[in-house]
N, CA, C and O atoms as a DFTB+ gen file, in Angstrom:
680 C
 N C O
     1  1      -4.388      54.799       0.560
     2  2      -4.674      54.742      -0.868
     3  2      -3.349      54.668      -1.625
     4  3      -2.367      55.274      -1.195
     5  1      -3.301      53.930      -2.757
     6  2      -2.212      53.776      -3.451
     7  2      -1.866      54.880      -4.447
     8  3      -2.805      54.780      -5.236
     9  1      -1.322      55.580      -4.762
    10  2      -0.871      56.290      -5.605
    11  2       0.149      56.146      -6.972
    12  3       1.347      55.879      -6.887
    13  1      -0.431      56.330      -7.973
    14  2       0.447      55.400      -9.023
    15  2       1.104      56.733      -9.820
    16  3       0.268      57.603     -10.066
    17  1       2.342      56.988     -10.213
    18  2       2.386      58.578     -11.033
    19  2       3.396      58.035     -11.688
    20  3       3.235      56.979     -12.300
    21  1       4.744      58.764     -11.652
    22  2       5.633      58.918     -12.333
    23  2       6.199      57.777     -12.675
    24  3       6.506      57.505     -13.836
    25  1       6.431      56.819     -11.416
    26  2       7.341      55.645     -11.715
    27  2       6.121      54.572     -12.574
    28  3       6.615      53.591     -13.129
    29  1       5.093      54.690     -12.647
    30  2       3.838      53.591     -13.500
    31  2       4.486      53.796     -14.929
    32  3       4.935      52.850     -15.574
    33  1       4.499      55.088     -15.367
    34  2       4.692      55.528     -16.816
    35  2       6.278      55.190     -17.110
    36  3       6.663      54.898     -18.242
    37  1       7.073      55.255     -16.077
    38  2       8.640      54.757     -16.835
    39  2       8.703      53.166     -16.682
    40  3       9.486      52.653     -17.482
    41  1       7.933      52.120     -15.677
    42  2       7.609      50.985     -15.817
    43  2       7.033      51.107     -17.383
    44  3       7.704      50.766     -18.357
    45  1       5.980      51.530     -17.443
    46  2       5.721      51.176     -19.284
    47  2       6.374      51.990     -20.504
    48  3       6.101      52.076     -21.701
    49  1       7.147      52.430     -19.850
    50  2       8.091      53.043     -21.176
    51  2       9.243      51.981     -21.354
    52  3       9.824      51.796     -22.424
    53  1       9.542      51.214     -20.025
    54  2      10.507      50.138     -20.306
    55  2       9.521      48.857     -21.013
    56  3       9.964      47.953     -21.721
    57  1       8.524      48.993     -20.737
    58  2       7.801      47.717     -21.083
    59  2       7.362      47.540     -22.850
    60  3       7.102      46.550     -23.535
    61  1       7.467      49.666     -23.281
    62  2       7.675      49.531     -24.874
    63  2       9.397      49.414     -25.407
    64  3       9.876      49.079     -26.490
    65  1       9.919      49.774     -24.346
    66  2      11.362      49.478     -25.162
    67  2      11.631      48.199     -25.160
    68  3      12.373      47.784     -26.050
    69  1      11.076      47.223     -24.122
    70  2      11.282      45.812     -24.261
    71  2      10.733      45.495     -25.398
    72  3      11.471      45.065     -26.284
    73  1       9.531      45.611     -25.601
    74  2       8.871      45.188     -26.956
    75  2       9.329      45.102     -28.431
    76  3       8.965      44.348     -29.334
    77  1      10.483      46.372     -28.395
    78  2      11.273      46.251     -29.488
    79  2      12.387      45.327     -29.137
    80  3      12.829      44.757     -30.135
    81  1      13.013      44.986     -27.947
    82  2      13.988      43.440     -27.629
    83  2      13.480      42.094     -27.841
    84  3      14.298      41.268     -28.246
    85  1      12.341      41.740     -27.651
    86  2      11.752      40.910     -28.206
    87  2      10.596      40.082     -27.454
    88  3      10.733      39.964     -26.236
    89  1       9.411      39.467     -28.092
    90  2       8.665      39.243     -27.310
    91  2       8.451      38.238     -26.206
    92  3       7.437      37.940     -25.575
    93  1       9.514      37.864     -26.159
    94  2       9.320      37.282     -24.832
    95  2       9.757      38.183     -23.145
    96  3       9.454      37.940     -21.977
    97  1      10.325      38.924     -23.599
    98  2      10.732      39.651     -22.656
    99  2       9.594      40.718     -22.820
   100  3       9.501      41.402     -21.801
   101  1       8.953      40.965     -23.526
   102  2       7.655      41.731     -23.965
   103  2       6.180      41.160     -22.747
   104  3       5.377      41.794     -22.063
   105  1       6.341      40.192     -22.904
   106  2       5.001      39.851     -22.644
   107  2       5.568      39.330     -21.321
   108  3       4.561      39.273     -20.616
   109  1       6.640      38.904     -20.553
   110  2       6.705      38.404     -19.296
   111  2       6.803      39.978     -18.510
   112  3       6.333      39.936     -17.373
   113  1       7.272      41.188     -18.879
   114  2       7.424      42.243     -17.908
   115  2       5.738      42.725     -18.340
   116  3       5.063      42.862     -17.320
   117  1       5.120      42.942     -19.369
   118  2       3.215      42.930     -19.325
   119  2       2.701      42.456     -18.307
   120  3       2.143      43.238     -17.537
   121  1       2.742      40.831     -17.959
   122  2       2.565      40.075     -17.764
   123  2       2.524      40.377     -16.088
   124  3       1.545      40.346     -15.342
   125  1       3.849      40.658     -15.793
   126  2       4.159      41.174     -14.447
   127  2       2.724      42.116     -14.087
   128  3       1.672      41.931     -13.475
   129  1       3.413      43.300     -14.910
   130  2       2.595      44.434     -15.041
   131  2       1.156      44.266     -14.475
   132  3       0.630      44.856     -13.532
   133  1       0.847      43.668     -14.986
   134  2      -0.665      43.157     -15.520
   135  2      -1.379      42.586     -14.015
   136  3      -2.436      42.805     -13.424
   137  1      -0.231      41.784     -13.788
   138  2      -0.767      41.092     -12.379
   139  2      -0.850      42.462     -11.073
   140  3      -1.853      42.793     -10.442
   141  1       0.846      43.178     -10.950
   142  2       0.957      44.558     -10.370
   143  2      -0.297      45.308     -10.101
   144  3      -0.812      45.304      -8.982
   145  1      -0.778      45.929     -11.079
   146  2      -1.929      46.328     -11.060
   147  2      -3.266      45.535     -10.949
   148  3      -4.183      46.149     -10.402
   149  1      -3.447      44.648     -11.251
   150  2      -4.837      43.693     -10.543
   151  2      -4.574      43.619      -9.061
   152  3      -5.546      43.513      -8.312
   153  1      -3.379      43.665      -8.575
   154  2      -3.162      43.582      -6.975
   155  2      -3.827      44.782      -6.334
   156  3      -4.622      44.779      -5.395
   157  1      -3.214      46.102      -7.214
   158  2      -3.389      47.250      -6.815
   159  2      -5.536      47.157      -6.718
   160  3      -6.221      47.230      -5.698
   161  1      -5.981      46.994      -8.079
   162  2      -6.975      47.279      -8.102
   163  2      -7.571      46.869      -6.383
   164  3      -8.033      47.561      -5.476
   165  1      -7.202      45.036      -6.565
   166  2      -8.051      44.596      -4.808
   167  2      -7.932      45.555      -3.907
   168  3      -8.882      46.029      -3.283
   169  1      -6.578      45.943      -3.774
   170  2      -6.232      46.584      -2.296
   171  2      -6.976      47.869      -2.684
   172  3      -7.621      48.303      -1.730
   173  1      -7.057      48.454      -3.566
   174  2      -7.697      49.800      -3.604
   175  2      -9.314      49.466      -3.467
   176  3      -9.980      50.343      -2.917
   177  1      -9.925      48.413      -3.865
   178  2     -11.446      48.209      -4.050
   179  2     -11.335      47.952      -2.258
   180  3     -12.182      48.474      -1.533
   181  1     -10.397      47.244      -1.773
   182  2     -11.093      46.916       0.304
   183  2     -10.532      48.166       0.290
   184  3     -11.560      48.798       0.536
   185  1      -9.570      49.108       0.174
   186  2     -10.147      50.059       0.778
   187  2     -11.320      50.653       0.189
   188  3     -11.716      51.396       1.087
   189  1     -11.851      50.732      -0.461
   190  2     -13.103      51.449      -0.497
   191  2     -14.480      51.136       0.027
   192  3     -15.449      51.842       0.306
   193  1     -14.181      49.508       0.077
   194  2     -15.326      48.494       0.971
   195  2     -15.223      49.460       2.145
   196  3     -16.149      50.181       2.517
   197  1     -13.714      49.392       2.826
   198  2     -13.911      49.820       3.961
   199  2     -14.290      51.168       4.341
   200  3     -14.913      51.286       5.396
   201  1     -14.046      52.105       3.725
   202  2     -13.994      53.439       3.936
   203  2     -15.923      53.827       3.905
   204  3     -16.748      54.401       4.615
   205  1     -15.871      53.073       2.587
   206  2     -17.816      53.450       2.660
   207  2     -18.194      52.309       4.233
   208  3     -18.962      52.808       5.056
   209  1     -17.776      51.235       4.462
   210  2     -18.233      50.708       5.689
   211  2     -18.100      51.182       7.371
   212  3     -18.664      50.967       8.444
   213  1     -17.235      51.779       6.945
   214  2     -16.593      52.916       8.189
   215  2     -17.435      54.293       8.110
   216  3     -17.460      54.911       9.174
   217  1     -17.954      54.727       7.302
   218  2     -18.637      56.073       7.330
   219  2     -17.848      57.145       6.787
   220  3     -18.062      58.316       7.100
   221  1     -16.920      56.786       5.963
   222  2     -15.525      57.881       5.638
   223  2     -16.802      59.345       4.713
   224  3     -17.938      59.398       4.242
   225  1     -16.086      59.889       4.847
   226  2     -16.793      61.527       3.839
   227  2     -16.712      60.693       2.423
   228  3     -16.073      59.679       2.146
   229  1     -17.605      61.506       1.627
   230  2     -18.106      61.606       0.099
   231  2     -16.609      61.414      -0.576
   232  3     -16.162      60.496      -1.263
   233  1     -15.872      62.935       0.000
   234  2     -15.034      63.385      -0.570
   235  2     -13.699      61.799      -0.835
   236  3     -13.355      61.113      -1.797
   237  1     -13.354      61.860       0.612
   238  2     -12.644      60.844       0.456
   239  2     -13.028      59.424      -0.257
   240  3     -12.339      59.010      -1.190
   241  1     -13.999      58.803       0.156
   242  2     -14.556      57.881      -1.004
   243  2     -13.967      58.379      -2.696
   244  3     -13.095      57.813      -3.355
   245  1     -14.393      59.024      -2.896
   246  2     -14.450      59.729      -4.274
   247  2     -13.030      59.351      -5.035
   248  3     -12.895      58.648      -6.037
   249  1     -11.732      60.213      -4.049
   250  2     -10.721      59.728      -3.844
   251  2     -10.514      58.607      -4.564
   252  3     -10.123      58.697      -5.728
   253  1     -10.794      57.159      -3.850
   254  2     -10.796      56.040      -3.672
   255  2     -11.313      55.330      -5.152
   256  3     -10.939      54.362      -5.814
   257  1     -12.243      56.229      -5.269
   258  2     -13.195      55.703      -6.501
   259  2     -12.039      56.551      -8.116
   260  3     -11.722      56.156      -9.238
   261  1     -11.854      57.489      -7.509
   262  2     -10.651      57.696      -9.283
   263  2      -9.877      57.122      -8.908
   264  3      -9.681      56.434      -9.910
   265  1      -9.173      56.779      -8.199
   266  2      -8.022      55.970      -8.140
   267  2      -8.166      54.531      -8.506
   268  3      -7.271      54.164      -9.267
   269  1      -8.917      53.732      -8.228
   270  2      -9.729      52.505      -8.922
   271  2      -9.773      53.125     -10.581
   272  3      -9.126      52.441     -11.375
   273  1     -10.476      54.352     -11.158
   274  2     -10.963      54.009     -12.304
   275  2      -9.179      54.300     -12.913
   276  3      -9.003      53.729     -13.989
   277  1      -8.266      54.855     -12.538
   278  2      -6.610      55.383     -13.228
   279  2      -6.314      53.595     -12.942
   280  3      -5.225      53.171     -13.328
   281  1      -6.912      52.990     -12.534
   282  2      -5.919      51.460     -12.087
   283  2      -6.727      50.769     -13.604
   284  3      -6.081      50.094     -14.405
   285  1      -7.643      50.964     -13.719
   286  2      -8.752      50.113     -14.800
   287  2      -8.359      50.594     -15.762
   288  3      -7.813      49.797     -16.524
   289  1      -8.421      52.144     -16.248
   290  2      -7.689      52.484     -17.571
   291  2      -6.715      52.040     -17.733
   292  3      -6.494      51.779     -18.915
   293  1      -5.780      51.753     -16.904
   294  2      -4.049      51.453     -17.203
   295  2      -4.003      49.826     -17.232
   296  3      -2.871      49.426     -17.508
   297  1      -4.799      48.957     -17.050
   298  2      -4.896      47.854     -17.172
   299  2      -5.476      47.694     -18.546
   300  3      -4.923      46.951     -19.358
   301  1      -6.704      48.443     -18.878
   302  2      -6.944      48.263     -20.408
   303  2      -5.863      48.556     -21.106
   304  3      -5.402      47.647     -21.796
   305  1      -5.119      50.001     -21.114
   306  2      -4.177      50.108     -21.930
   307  2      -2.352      49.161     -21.864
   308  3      -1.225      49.241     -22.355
   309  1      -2.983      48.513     -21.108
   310  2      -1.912      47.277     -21.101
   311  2      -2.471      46.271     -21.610
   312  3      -1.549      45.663     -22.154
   313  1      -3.690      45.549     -21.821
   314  2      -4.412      44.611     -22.378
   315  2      -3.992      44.853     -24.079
   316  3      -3.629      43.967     -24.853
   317  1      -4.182      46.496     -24.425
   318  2      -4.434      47.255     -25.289
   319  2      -2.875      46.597     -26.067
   320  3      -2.534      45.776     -26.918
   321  1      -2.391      47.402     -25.296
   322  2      -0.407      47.693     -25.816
   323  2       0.065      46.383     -26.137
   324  3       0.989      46.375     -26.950
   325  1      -0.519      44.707     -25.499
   326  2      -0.361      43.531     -25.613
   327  2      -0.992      43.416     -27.221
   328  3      -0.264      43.192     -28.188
   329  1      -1.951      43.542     -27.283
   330  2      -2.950      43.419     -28.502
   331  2      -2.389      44.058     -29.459
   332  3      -2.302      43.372     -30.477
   333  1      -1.836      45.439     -29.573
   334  2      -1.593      45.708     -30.754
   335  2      -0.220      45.239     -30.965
   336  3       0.385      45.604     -31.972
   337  1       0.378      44.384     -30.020
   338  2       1.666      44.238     -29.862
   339  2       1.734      42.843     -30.743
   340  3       2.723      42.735     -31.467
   341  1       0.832      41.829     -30.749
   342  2       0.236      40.632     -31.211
   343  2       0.245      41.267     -32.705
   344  3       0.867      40.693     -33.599
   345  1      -0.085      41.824     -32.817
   346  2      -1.074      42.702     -34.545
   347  2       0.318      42.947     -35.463
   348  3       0.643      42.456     -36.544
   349  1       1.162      44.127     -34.386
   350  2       2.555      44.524     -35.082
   351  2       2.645      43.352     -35.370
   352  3       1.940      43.024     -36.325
   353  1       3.394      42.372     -34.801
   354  2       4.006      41.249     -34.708
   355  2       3.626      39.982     -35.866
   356  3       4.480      39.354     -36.492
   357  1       2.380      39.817     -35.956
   358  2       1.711      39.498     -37.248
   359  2       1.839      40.252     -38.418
   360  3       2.224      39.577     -39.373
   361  1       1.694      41.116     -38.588
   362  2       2.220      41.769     -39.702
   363  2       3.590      41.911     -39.911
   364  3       3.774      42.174     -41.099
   365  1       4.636      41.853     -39.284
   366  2       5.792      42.017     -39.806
   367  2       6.235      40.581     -39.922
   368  3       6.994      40.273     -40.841
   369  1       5.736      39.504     -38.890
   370  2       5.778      38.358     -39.878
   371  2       4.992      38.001     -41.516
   372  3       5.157      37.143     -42.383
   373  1       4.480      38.672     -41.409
   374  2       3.793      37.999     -42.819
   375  2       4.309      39.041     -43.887
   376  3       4.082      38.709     -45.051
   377  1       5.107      40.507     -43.659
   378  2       5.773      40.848     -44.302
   379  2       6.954      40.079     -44.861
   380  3       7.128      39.808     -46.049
   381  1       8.003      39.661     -43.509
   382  2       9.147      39.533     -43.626
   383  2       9.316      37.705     -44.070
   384  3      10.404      37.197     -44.341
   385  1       7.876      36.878     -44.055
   386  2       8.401      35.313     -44.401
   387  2       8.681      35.443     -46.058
   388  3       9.687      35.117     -46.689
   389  1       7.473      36.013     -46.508
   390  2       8.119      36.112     -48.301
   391  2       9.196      36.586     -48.739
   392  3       9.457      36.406     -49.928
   393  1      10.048      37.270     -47.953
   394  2      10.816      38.084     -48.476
   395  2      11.872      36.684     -48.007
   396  3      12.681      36.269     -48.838
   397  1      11.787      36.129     -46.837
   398  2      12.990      35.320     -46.320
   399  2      12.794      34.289     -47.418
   400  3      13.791      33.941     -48.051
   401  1      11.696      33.805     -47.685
   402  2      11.144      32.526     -48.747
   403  2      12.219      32.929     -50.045
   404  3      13.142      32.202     -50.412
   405  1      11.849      34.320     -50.665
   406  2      12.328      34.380     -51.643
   407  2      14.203      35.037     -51.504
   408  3      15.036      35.323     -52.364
   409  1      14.222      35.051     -50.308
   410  2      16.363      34.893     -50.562
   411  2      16.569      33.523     -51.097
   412  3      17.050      33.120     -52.156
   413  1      15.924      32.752     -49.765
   414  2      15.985      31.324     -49.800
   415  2      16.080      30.335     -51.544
   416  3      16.836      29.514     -52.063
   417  1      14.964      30.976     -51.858
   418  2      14.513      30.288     -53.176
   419  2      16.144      30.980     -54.011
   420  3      16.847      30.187     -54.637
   421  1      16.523      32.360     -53.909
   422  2      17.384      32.837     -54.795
   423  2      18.952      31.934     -54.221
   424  3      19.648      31.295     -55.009
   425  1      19.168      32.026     -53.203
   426  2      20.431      30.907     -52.885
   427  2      20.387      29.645     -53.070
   428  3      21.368      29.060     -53.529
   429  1      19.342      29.050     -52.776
   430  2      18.984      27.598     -53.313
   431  2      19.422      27.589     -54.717
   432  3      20.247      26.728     -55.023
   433  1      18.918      28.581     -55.816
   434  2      18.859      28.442     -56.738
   435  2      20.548      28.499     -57.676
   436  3      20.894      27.917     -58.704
   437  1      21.396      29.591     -56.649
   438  2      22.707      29.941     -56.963
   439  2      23.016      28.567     -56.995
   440  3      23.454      28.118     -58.054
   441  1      22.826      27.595     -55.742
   442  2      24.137      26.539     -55.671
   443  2      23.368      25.450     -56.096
   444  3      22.229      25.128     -55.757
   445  1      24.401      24.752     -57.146
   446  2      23.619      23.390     -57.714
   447  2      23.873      22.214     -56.517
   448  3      24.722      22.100     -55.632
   449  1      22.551      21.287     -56.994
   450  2      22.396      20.297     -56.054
   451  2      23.818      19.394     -55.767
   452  3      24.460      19.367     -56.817
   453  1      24.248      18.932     -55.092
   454  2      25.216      17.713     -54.975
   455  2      24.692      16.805     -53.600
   456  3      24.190      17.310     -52.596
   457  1      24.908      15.535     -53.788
   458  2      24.414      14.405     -53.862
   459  2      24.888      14.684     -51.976
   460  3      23.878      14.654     -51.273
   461  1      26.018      14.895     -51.293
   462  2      26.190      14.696     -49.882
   463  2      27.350      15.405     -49.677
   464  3      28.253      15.064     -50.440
   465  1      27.683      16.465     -48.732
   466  2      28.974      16.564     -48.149
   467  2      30.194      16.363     -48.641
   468  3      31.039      17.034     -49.233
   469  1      30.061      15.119     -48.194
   470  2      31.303      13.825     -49.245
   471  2      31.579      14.226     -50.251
   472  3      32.637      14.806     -50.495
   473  1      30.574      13.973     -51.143
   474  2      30.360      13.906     -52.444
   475  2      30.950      15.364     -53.071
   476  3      31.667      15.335     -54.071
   477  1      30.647      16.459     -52.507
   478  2      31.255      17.861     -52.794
   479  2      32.593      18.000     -52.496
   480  3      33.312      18.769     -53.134
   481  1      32.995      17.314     -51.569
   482  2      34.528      17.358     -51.279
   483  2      35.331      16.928     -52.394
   484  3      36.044      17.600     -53.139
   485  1      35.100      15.724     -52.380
   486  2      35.640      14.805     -53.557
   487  2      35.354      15.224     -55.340
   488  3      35.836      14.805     -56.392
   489  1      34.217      16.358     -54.953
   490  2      34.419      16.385     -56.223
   491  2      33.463      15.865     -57.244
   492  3      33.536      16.355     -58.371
   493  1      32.662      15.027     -57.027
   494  2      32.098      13.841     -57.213
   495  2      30.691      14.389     -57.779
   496  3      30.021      15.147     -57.079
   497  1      30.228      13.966     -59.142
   498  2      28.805      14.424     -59.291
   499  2      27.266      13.936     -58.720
   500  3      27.117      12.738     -58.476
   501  1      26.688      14.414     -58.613
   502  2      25.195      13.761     -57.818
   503  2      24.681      11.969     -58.843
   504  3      24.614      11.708     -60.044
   505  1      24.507      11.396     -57.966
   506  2      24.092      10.090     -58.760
   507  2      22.937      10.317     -59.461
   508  3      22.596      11.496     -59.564
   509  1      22.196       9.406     -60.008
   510  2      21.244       9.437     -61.128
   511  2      20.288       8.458     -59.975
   512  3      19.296       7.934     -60.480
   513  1      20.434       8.291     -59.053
   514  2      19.125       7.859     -58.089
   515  2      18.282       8.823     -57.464
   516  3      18.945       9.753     -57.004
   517  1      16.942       8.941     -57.269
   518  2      15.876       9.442     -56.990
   519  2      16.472       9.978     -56.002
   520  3      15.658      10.752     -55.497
   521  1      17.369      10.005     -55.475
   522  2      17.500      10.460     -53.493
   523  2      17.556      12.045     -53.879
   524  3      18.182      12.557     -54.807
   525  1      16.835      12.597     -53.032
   526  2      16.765      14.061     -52.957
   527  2      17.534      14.705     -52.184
   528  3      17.421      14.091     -51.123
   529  1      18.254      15.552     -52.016
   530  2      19.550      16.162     -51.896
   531  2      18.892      17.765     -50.887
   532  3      18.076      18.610     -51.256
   533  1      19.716      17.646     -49.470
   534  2      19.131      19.105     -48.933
   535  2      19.846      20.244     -49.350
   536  3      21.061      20.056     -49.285
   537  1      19.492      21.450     -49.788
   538  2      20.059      22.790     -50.721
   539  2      21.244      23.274     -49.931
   540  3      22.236      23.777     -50.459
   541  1      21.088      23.096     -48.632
   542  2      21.692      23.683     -47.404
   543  2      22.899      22.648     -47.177
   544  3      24.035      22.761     -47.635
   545  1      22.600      22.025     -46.690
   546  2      23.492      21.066     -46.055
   547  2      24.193      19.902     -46.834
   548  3      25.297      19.441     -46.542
   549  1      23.326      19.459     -47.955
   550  2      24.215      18.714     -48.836
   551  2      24.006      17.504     -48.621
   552  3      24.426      16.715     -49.467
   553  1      23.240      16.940     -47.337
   554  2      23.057      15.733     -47.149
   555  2      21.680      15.043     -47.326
   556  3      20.802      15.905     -47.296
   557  1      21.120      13.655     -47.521
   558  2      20.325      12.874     -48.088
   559  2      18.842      13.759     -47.327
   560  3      19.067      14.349     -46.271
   561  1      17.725      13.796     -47.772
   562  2      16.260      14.108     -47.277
   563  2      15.674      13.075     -46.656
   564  3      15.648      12.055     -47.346
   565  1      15.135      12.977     -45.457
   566  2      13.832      11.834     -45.594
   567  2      12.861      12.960     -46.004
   568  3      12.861      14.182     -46.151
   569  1      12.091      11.977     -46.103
   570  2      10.519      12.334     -46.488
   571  2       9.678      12.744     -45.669
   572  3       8.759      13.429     -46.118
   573  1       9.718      12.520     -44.542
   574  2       9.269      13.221     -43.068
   575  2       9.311      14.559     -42.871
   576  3       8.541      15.518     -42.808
   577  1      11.116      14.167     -42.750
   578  2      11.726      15.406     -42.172
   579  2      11.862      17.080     -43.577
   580  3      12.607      18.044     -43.400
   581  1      11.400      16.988     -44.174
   582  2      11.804      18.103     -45.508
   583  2      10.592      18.772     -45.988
   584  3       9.464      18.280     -46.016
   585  1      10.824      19.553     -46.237
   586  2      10.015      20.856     -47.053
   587  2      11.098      21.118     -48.223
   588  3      12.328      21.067     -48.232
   589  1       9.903      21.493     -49.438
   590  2      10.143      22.126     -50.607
   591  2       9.420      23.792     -51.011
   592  3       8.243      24.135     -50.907
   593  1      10.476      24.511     -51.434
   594  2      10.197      25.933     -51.517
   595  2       9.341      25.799     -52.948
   596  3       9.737      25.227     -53.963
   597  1       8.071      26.475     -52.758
   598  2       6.875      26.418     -54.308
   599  2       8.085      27.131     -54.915
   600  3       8.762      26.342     -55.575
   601  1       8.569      28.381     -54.897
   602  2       9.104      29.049     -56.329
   603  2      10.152      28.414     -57.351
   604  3      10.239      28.670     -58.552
   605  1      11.162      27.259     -56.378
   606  2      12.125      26.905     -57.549
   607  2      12.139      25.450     -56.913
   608  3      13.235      24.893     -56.854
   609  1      11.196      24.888     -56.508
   610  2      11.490      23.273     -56.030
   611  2      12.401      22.667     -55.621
   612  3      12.651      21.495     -55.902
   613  1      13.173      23.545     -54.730
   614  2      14.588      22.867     -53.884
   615  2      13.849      22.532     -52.761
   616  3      12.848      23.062     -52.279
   617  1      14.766      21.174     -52.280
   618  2      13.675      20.468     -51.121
   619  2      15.029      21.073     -50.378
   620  3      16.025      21.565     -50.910
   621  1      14.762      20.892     -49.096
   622  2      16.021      21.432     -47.604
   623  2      14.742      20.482     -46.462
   624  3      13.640      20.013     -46.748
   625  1      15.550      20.504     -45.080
   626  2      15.367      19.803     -43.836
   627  2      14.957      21.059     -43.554
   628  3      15.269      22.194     -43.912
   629  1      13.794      20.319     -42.458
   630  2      13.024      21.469     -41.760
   631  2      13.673      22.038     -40.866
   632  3      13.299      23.126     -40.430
   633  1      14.970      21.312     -40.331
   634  2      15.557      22.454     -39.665
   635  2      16.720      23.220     -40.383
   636  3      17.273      24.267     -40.045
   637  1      16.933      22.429     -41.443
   638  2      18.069      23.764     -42.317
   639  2      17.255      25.038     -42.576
   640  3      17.709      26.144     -42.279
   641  1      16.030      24.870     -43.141
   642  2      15.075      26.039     -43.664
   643  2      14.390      26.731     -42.591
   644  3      13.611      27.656     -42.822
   645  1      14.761      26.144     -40.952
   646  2      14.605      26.808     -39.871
   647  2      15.155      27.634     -39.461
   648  3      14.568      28.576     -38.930
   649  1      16.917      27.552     -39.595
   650  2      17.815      28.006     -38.934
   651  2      18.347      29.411     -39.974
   652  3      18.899      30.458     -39.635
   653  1      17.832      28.821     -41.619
   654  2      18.201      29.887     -42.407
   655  2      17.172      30.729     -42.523
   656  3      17.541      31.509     -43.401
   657  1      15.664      31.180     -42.027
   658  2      14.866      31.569     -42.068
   659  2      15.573      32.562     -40.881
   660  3      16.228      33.538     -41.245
   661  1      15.446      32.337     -39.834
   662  2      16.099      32.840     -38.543
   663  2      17.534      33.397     -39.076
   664  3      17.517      34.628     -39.055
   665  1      18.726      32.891     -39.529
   666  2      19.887      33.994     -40.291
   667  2      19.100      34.763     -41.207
   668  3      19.962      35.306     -41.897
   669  1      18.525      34.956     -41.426
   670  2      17.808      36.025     -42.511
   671  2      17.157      36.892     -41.888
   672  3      17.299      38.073     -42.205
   673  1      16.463      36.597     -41.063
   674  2      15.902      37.688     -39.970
   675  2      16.296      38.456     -39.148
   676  3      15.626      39.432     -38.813
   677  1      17.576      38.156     -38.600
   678  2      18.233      38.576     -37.952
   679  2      18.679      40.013     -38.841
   680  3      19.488      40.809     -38.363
């Protein structure tokens, strides 16, 4: 029979300190986890095939049978610890995008538009042609590639407003 004690619980005490490192390292040591114990469960369920097929005592069966149900609880509460781990994780995104939205919108708003790179070097004011200008980087938009922030209508490249979303989070 397998016996699971001390070292199960510091496996998932590393598996909540991972969770605060981040979730990918979150959900691949779960993940492990997860499988770990479904192994355990089989080998613990043939032995119990076998033990009731062999004629083993009540007692020992019994054995066999909490040890199966400590493998099932600890698999829910890993299903569990995943789930609310999903939940945290949703909520502190949907805390933390408005708040990144609105730096964004407030630095956008500090630096006036200029037309390209170039154009800021030199000195040079933005032309009077339609071309839309990224907040970040300074260089031309397509139309594809860009997003505009609703609060102050600065357009930026989806990956400038990627990479500064991510410096902000950090």
């Amino acid at each position: 029979i397998l016996r699971i004690g001390a070292s199960s619980l510091r496996i998932m005490r590393s598996i909540l300190y991972l969770a605060l490192e981040g979730s990918a390292y979150f959900y691949r040591y779960t993940d492990d986890f997860l499988i770990s114990v479904a192994d355990w469960l089989y080998q613990v369920s043939k032995h119990l095939q076998i033990a009731r097929s062999s004629g083993q005592s009540e007692e020992y069966i019994q054995d066999i049978v909490n040890e199966r149900d400590k493998l099932l609880k600890r698999y829910q509460l890993l299903i569990k610890i995943q789930e609310e781990y999903d939940e945290m994780e949703k909520r502190i995104e949907e805390a933390l995008i408005p708040r990144v939205e609105e730096d964004a919108a407030a630095d956008a708003a500090d630096s006036p538009p200029v037309e390209s790179a170039a154009a800021a070097e030199e000195g040079e004011v933005a032309s009077e042609s339609n071309e839309e200008i990224c907040c970040i980087c300074r260089d031309a938009l397509s139309k594809k590639r860009s997003v505009a922030l609703d609060v102050c209508k600065h357009s930026l490249h989806q990956t400038c407003a990627v990479q500064l979303f991510e410096n902000r989070s950090k």
